[in-house]
LODODREN-324889 format. One record per residue (C-alpha): residue number from 0; residue in three letters; chain; x, y, z. Coordinates in steps of 0.5 Angstrom, whole numbers, plus 500, padded with zeros to 3 digits. Example, Ala and Ser with C-alpha at 12.3 -4.5 7.8 and 13.67 -1.06 7.14 Angstrom:
BEGIN
> 0,Ala,A,525,491,516
> 1,Ser,A,527,498,514
REM end
This chain:
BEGIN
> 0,Unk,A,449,112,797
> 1,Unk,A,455,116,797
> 2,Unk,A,459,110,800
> 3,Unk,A,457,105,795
> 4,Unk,A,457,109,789
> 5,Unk,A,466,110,791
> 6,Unk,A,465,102,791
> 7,Unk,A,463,101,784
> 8,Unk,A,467,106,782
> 9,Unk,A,471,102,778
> 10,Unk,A,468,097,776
> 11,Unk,A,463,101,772
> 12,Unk,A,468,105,768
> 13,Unk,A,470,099,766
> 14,Unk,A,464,097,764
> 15,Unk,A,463,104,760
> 16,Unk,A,468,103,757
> 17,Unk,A,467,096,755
> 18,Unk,A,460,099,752
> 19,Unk,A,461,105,749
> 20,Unk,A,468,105,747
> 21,Unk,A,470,110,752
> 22,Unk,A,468,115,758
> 23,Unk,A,465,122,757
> 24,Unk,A,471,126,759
> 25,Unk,A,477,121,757
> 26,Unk,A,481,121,751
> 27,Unk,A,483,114,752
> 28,Unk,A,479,108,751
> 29,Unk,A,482,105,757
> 30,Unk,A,482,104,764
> 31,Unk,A,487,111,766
> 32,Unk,A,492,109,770
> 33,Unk,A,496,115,773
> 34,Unk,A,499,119,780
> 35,Unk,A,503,116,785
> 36,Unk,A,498,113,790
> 37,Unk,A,496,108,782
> 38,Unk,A,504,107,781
> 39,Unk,A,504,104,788
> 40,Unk,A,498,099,788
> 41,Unk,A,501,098,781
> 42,Unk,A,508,094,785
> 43,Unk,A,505,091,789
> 44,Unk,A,511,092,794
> 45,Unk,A,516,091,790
> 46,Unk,A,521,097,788
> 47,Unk,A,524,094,781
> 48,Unk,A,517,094,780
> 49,Unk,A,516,101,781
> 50,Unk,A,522,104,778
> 51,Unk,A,521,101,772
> 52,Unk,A,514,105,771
> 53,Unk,A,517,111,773
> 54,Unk,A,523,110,769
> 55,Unk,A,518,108,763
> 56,Unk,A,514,115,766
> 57,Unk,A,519,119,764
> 58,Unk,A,522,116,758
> 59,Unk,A,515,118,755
> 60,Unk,A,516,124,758
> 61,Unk,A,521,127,754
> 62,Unk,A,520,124,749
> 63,Unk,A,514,129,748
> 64,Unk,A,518,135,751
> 65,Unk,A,517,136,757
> 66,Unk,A,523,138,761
> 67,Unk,A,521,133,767
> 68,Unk,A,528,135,771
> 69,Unk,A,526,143,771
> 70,Unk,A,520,141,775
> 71,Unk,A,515,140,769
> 72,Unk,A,510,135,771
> 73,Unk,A,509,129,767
> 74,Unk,A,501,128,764
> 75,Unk,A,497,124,766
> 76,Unk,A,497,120,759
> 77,Unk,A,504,119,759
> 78,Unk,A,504,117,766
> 79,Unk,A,498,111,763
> 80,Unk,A,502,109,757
> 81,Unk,A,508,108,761
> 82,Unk,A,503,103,765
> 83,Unk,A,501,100,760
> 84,Unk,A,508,099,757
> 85,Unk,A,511,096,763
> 86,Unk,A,505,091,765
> 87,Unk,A,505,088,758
> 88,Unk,A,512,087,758
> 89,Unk,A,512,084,765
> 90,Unk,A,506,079,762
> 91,Unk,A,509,078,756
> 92,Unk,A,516,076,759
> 93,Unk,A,513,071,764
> 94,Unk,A,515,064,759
> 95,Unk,A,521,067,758
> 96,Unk,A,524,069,765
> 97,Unk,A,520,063,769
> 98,Unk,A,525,057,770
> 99,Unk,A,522,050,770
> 100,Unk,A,520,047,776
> 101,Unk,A,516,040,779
> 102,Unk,A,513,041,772
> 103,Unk,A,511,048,770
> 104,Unk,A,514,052,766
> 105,Unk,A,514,059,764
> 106,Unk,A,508,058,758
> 107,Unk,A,503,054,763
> 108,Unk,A,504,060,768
> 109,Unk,A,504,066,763
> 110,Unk,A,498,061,760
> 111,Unk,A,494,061,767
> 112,Unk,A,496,069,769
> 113,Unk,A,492,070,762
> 114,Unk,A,486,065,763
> 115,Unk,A,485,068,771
> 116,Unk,A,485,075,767
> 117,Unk,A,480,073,763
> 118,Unk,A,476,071,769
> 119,Unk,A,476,076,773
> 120,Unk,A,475,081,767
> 121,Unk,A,468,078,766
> 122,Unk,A,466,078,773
> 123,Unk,A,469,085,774
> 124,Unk,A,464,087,767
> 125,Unk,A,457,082,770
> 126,Unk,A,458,080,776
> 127,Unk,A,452,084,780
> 128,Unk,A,454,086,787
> 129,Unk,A,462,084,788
> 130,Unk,A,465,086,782
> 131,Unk,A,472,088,784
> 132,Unk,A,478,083,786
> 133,Unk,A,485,079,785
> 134,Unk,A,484,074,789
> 135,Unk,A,484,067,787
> 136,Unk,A,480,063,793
> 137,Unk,A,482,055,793
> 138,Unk,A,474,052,796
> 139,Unk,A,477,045,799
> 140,Unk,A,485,047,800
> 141,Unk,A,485,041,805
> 142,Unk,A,484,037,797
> 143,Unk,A,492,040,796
> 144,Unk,A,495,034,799
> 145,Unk,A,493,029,794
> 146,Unk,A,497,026,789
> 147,Unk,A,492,029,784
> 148,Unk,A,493,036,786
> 149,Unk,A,501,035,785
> 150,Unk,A,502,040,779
> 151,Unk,A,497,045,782
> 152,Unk,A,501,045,789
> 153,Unk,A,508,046,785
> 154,Unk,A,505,051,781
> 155,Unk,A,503,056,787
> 156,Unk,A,509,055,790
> 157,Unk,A,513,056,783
> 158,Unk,A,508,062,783
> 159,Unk,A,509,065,789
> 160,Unk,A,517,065,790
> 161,Unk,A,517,069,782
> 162,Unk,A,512,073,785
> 163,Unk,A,507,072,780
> 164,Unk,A,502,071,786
> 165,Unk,A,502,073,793
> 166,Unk,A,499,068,799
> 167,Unk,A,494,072,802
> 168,Unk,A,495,070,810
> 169,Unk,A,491,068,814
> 170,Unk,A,489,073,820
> 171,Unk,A,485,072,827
> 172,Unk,A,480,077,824
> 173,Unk,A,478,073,818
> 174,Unk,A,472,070,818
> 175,Unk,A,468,067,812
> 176,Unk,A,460,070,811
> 177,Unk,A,458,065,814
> 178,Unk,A,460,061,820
> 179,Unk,A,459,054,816
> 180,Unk,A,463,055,811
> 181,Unk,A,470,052,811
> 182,Unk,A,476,058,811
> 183,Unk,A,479,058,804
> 184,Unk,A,486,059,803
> 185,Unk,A,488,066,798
> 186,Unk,A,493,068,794
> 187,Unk,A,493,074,789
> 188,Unk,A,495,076,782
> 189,Unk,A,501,081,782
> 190,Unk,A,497,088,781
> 191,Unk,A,503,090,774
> 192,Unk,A,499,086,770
> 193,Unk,A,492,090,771
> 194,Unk,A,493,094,766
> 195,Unk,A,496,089,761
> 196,Unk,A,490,084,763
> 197,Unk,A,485,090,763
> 198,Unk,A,482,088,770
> 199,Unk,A,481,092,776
> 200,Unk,A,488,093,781
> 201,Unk,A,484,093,788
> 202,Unk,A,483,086,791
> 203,Unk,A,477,088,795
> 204,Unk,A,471,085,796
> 205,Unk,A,469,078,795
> 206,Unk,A,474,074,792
> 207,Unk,A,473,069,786
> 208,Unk,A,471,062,789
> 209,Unk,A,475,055,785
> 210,Unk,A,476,048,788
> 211,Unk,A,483,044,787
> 212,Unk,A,480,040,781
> 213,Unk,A,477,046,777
> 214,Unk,A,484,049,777
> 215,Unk,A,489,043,776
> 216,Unk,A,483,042,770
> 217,Unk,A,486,050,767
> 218,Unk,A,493,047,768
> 219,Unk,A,491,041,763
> 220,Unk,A,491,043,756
> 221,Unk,A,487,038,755
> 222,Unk,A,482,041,759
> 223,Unk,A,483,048,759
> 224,Unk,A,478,051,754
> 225,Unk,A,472,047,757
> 226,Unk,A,474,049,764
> 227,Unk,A,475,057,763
> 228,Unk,A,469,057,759
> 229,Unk,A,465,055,765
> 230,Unk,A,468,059,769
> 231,Unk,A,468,064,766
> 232,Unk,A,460,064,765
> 233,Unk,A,460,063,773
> 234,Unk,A,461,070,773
> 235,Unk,A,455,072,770
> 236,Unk,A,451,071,777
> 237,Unk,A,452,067,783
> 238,Unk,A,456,061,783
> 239,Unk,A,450,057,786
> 240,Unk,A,445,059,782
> 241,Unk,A,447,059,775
> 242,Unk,A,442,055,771
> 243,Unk,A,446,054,765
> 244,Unk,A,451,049,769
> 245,Unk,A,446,046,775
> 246,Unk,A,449,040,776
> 247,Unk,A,454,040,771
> 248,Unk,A,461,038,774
> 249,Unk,A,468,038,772
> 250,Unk,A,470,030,772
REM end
């Protein structure tokens, strides 16, 4: 019990907050994001990453009078609005610092970067049993090489080399839940923008399925609004059951 409870931890004080406006104890109204070990995961393995959050730390910190270079530690609520400053500043500058490449440019990723977020927030709040992840699953990536998918493969290459997404590679140990299924290919969301996006910043448990058709459908503009809503709602419940859209396809 006590296994499964550490798993849904943050998951449930998302979903605390979301329903009572805060969490008994907390004087933020936010997820808390703060220590070295949360810095870490927040970089993602990049160290420009890390030093701008520090750096934020520690601006805020003197700010409110605390002598960080006599040994004084920072506060926890200075080290989360440092988080906080640093991950919307890092979503917000997408449009801005993204060159045009093979048809995507910065507003179509920082789109697509919110929209994922959206998702993922709404099955980190109702999804039943694995609430928690980052990852962005491609069902049928054999559908990649079409001519139709073109946009969607430029787009995760752009996104990969500017660090907006990371490949998740494949591994002798991976395997699917059930040995019928087709092996997906994965790639994670950048953990800077888990703050900003108000999600979790683990990428643990299951991962969130789309097909090659449903994300070139999220890049469209003209059917971005329908896609993301029925994706959205997916969320809810287990794909494969969900009545409200039995039988529904994105044609």
């Amino acid at each position: 019990m006590s296994e499964y409870r550490n798993k849904l931890e943050v998951a449930a004080i998302f979903r605390l907050l979301r329903e009572k406006g805060k969490v008994e104890g907390r004087k933020s109204r936010r997820k808390i994001y703060a220590g070295f070990d949360t810095y870490t995961y927040l970089s993602s393995g990049i160290i420009r990453i890390f030093l701008n959050l520090v750096g934020m730390a520690f601006y805020r910190a003197e700010g409110q009078g605390t002598n960080v270079k006599k040994g004084e530690k920072i506060s926890v609520e200075d080290q989360n609005w440092a988080a906080h400053i640093v991950s919307k500043g890092y979503l917000e500058k997408i449009h801005k610092n993204i060159e045009a490449y093979g048809g995507i440019n910065g507003e179509m990723m920082y789109q697509f970067v919110t929209d994922i977020g959206d998702i993922f927030r709404e099955r980190l709040l109702f999804h039943s049993s694995e609430p928690e992840t980052l990852s962005i699953s491609i069902k049928d990536p054999q559908n990649l090489n079409t001519d139709e998918s073109r946009l969607l493969n430029n787009f995760l290459i752009h996104s990969v080399r500017e660090s907006i997404l990371y490949k998740r590679e494949e591994t002798s140990s991976y395997r699917p839940k059930h040995t019928t299924t087709i092996r997906t290919k994965d790639y994670v969301l950048n953990r800077i923008y888990s703050p900003a996006l108000e999600i979790s910043y683990r990428a643990r448990w299951g991962r969130c399925n789309f097909t090659v058709k449903e994300l070139s459908y999220l890049l469209d503009s003209d059917s971005r609004a329908e896609t993301k809503k029925i994706l959205q709602q997916r969320q809810r419940t287990s794909e494969t059951t969900y009545p409200m859209f039995k039988g529904m396809t994105l044609e």
